[in-house]
Structures are given as structure tokens and as C-alpha cells.
Phi, psi and omega in degrees: 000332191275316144342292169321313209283343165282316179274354164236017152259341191281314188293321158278026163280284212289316180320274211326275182298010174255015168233061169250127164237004150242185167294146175240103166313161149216109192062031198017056194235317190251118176238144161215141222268175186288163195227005169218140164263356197254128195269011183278328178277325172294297207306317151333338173240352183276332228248315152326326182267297154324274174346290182289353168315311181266029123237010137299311157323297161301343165229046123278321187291314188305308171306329181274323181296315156328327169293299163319293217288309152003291193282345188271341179273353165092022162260077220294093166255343159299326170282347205278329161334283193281000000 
């Protein structure tokens, strides 16, 4: 489980900036310029970023709930967490 969630904090990271089609400032201290020019592909990495956006959602929500459920059958794992 931990592993997915890493590889889909990675991807959605790596998309978001490979679907940028102007410059992103950053604290107008950094710019970085778009890294594809061809929009058939941003849209490709746009359509990738959604997605994983949205099942890095589902199983953070899925993980927490794993937690609840732990702690309510009394298997204290939250503290082993924190």
C-alpha cells in the first residue's frame, strides 16, 4: 500500500509538470518554462494527472479508514504512527 501511494504522489507531481503549457513562476524568484511543446501530449499527461489525482485520493481516504478501523477493533496503531 505504501509503495502505491508513493508512486502516485510521484506521478502526480511528474504529470503536473509535464501538462504545463505556460511558465510557473515560483515566488518570481524560479520560472520554469513549459518542458513539452506538443499539446496532443500535455493533454496526455493532463488526462494522467487527473486520474491519479483521483485514486491518490481513494486510497489516502481508503488508508485512513484502515486506521479507524484498527483503532476501533483495539489495535492501537496510531500510536506506532505518530
Amino acid at each position: 500500500m505504501h509503495v502505491s501511494l508513493y508512486l502516485l504522489i510521484l506521478t502526480v507531481l511528474f504529470s503536473g509538470v509535464l501538462m504545463m503549457r505556460q511558465d510557473i513562476s515560483i515566488f518570481n524568484y524560479l520560472v520554469i518554462p513549459p518542458l513539452i511543446d506538443n499539446v496532443e501530449i500535455q493533454y496526455f499527461f493532463e488526462t494522467l494527472h487527473v486520474y491519479s489525482c483521483r485514486v491518490l485520493a481513494l486510497l489516502v481516504m481508503l488508508h485512513i479508514l484502515a486506521v479507524i478501523k484498527h483503532e476501533i477493533r483495539g489495535v492501537r496503531i496510531l500510536n506506532r504512527m505518530l
